[in-house]
BANU-968267 format. One record per atom (N, C-alpha, C): x, y, z. Coordinates in pm, whole numbers, padded with zeros to 5 digits, always signed. Example, Ala and Ser with C-alpha at 12.3 -4.5 7.8 and 13.67 -1.06 7.14 Angstrom:
% residues 2
+01319-00569+00780
+01230-00450+00780
+01320-00330+00780
+01285-00225+00708
+01367-00106+00714
+01290+00003+00787
This chain:
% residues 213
+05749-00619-05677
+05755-00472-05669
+05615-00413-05672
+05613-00314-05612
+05488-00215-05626
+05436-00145-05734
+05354-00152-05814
+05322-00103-05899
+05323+00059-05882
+05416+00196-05985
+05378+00280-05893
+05244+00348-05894
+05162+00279-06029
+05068+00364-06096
+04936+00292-06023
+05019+00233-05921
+04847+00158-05825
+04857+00270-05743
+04689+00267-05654
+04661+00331-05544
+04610+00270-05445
+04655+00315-05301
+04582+00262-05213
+04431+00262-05201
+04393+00197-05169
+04213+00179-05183
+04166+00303-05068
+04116+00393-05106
+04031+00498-04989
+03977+00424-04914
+03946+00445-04805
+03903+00410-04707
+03730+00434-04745
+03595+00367-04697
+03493+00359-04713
+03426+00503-04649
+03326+00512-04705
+03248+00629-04600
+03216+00566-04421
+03209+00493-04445
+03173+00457-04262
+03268+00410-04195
+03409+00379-04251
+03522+00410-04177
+03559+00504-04179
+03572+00615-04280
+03590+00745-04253
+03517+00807-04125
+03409+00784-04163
+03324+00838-04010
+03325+00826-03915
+03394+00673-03893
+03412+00589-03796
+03531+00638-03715
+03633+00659-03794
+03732+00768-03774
+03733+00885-03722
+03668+00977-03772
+03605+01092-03722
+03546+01103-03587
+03482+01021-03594
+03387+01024-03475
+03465+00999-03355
+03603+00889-03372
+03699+00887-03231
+03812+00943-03221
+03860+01024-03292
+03985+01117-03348
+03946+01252-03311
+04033+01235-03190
+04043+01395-03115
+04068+01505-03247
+03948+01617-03206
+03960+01736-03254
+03996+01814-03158
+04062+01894-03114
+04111+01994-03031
+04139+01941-02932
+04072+01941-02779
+04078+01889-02703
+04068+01768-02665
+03890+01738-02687
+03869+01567-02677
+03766+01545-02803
+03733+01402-02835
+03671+01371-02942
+03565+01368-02896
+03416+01417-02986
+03324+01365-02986
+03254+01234-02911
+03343+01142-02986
+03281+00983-02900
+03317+01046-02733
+03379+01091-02709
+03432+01126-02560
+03312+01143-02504
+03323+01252-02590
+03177+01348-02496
+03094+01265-02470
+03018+01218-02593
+02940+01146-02606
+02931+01047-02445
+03005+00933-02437
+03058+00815-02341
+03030+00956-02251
+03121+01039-02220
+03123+01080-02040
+02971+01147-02016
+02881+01235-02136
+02773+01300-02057
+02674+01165-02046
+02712+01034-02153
+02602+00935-02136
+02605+00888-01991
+02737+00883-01934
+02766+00838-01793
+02768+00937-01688
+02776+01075-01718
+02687+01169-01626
+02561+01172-01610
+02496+01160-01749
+02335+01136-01744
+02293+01033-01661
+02360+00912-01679
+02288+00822-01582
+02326+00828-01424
+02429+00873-01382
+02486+00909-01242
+02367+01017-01179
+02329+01112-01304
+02233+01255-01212
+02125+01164-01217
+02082+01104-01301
+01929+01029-01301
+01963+00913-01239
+02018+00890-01142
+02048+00776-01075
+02036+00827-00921
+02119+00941-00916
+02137+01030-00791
+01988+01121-00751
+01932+01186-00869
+01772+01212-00848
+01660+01117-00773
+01701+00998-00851
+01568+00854-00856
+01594+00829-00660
+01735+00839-00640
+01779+00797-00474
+01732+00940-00396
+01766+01047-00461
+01712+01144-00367
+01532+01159-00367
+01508+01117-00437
+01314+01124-00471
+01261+01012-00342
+01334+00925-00398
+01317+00801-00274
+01343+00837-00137
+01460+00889-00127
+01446+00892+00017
+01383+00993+00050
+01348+01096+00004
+01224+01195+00055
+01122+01131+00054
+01084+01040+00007
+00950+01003-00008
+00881+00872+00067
+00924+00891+00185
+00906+00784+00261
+00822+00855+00419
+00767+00793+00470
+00695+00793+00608
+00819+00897+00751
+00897+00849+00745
+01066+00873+00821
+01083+00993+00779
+01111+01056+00669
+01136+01197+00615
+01017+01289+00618
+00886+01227+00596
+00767+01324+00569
+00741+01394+00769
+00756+01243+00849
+00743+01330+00993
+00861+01392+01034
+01001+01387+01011
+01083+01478+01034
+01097+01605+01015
+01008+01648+00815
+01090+01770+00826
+00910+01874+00800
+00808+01768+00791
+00669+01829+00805
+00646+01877+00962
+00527+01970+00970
+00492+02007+01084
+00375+01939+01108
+00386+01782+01132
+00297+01701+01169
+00336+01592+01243
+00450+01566+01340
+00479+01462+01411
+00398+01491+01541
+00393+01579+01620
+00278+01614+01688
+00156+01619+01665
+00053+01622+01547
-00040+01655+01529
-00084+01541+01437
-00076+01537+01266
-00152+01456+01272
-00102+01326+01265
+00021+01283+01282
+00113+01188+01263
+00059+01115+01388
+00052+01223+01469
+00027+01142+01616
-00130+01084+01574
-00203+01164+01502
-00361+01079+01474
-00356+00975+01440
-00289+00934+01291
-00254+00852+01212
-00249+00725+01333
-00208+00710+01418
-00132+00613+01529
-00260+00566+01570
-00285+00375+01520
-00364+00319+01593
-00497+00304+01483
-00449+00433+01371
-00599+00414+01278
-00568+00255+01176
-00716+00250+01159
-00689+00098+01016
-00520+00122+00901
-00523+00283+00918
-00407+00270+00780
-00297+00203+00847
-00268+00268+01014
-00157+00229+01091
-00115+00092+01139
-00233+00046+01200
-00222-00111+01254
-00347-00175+01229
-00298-00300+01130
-00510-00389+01146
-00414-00516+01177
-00529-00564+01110
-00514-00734+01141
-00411-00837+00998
-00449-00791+00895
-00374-00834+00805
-00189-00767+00789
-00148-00687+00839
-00034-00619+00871
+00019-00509+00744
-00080-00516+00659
-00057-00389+00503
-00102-00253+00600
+00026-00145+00551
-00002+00008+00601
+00018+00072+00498
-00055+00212+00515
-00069+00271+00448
+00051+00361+00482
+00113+00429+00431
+00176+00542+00525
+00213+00615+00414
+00225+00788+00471
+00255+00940+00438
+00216+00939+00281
+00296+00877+00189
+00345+00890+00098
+00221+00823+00004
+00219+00722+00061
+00061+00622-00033
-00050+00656-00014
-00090+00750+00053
-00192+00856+00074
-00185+00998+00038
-00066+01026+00026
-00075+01195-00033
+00055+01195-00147
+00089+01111-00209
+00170+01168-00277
+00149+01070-00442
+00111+01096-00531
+00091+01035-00663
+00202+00903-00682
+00169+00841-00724
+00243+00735-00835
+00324+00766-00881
+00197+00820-01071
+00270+00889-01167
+00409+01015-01138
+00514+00986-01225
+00607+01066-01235
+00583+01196-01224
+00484+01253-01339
+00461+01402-01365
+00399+01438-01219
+00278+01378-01206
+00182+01428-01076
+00296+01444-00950
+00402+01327-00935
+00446+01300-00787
+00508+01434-00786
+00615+01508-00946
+00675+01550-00913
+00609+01698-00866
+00480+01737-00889
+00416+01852-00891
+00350+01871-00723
+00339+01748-00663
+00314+01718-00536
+00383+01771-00441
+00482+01686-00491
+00639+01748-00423
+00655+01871-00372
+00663+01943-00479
+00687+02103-00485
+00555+02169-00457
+00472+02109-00432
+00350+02217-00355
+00376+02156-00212
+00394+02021-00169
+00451+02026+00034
+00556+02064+00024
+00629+02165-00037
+00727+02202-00023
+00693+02385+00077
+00591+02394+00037
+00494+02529+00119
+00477+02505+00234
+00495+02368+00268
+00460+02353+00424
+00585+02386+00517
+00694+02341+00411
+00823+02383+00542
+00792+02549+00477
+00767+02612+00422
+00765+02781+00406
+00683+02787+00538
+00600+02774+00565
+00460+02791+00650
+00490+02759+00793
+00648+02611+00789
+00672+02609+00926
+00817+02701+00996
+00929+02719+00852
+00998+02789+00908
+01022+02970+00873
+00966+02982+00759
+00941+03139+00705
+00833+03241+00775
+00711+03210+00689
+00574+03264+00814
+00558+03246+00920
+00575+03075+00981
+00548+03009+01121
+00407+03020+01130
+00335+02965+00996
+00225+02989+00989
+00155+02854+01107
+00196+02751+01058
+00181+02640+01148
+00290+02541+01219
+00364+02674+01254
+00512+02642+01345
+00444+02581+01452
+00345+02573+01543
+00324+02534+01657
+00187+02478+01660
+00159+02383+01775
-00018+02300+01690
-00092+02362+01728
-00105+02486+01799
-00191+02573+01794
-00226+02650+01670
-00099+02689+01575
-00124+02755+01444
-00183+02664+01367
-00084+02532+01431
-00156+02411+01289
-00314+02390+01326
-00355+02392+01411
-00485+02350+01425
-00563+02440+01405
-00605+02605+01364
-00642+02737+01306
-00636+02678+01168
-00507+02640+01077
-00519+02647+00953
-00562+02490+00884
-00577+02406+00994
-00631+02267+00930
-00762+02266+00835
-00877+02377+00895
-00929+02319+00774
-00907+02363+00641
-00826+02455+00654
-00783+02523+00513
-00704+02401+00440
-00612+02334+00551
-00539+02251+00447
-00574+02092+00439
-00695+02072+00483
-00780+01970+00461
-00866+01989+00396
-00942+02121+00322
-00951+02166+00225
-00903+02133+00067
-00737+02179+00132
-00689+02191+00001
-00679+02014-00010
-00651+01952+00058
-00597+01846-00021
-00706+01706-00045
-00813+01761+00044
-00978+01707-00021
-01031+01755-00148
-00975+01876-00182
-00988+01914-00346
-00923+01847-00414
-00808+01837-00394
-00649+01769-00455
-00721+01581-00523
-00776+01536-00391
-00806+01380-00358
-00964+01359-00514
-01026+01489-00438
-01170+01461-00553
-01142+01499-00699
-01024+01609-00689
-00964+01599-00890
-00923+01499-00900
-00868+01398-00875
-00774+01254-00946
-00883+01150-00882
-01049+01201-00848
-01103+01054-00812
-01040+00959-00665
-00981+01006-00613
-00936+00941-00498
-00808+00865-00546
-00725+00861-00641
-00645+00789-00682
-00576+00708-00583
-00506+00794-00483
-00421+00736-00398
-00486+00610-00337
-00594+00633-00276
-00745+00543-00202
-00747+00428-00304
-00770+00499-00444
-00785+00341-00509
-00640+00254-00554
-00538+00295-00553
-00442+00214-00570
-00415+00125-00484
-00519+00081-00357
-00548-00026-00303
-00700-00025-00258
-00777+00055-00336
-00888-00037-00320
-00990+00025-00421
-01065-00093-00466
-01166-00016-00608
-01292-00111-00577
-01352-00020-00629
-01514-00102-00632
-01479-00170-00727
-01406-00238-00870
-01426-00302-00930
-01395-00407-00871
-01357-00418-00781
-01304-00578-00687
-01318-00596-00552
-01418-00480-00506
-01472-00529-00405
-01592-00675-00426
-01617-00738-00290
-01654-00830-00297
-01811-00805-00169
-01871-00704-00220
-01984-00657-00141
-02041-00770-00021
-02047-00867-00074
-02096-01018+00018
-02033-01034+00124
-01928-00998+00118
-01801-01026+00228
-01785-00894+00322
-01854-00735+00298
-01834-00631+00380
-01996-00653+00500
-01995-00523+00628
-02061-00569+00682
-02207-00483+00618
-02299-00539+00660
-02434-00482+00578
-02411-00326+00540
-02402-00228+00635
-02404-00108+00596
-02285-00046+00533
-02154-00093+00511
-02086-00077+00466
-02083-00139+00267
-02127-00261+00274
-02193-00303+00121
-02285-00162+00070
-02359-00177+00132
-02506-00049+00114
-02435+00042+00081
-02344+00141+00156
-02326+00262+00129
-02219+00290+00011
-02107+00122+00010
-02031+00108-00115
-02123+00122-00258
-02244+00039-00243
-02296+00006-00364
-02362+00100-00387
-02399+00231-00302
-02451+00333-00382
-02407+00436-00389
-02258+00434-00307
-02178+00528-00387
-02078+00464-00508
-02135+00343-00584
-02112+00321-00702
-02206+00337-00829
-02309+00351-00765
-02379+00380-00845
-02462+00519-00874
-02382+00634-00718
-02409+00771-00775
-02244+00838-00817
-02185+00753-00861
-02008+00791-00880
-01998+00872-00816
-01975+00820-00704
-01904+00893-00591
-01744+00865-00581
-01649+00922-00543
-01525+00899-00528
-01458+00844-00366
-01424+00850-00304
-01358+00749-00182
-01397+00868-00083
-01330+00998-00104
-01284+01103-00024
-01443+01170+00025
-01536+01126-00049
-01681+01185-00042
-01727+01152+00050
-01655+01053+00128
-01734+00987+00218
-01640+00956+00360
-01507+00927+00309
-01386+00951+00393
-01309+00999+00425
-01369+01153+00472
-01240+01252+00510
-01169+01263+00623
-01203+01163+00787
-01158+01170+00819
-01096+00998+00848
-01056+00966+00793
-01062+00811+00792
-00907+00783+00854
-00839+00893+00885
-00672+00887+00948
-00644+01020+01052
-00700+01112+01003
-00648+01216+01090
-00864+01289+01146
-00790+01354+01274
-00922+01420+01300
-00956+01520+01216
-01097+01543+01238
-01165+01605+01128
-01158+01800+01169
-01149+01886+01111
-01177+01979+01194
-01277+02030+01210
-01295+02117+01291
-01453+02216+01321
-01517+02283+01194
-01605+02246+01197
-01710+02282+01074
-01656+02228+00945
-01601+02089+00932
-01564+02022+00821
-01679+01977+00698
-01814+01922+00756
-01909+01946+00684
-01952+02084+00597
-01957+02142+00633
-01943+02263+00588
-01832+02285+00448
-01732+02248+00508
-01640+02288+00440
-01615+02201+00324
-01704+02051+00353
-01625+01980+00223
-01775+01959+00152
-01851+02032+00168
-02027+02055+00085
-01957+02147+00013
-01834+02245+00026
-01831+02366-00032
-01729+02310-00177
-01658+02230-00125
-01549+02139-00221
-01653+02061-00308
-01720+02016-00307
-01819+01898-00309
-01865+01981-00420
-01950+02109-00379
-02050+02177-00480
-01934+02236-00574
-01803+02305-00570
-01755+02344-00686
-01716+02226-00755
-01697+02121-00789
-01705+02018-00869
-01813+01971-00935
-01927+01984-00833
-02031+01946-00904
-02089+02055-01053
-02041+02223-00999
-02039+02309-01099
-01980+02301-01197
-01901+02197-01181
-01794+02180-01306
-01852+02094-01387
């Protein structure tokens, strides 16, 4: 027989909780929520990571930029496009960051270019585009000399060049723009696309507000 003056043993604090935590209150429980936004969270950050990607490729940048005529067509035939070892450079590994924070801030400033090709029509046609090139070879020769050439060096650095192996004047001009820290872009602005009219000019003017800095 049962004793009647026994009691059932309470349940512990972390089964109580344990309880709690999966025991519908009103509608759905907690743990619910919990499980479905953990599995929404990873579906939107899954669905972001695929939409980042596929914008961010060579295929998307000449489709919806106003550069498949102009400088896309430059690009064609340069060292980034076709050499001898078969590594390319393309759209994205030249103008668009690595890092997370930077790529995403990138992003949303070529995002002005479709404004410019379908709002203003600032450089709807390559006559407009070629008026505002040096403005926006400008901007993104400023862009290149704040981060040091980053993009440039994520395949290539003076710390591993092998000077012995370049041709004479190319060693020379490496080794002393290593030793007046110079950055990539100081010296290679037009190294893919043509340069525009009065570009000297224009990148002495980039050149000297940094150096003011």
């Amino acid at each position: 027989m049962t004793n009647p003056n026994s009691q059932e043993p309470r349940p512990g604090f972390i089964r109580r909780l344990w309880n709690w935590f999966w025991t519908p209150t009103g509608a759905i429980s907690l743990g619910s929520l919990l499980i479905v936004g953990f599995v929404a969270g990873v579906g939107f950050w899954g669905s972001f990571h695929w939409a980042l990607e596929a914008t961010n490729n060579e295929d998307f940048c000449v489709s919806c930029h106003e550069m498949r005529d102009n400088v896309y067509a430059e690009y064609q035939g340069t060292v980034h496009q076709n050499n001898s070892s078969g590594v390319r450079a393309t759209c994205p590994d030249c103008h668009v960051p690595k890092d997370w924070g930077p790529k995403m801030i990138r992003k949303i400033q070529a995002s002005k270019e479709l404004y410019g090709k379908f709002i203003t029509k600032s450089v709807s046609t390559p006559e407009k585009f070629e008026e505002h090139r040096l403005v926006m070879a400008s901007r993104e020769w400023t862009r290149m000399k704040r981060t040091d050439s980053q993009e440039c060096r994520n395949c290539h650095s003076f710390e591993f060049m092998d000077f012995t192996q370049q041709e004479g004047r190319a060693a020379q001009n490496h080794q002393k723009a290593l030793d007046d820290g110079k950055t990539c872009i100081d010296c290679h602005q037009g190294i893919a696309h043509e340069l525009p009219e009065g570009y000297l000019k224009a990148y002495k003017k980039v050149a000297d507000a940094f150096e003011g800095n």
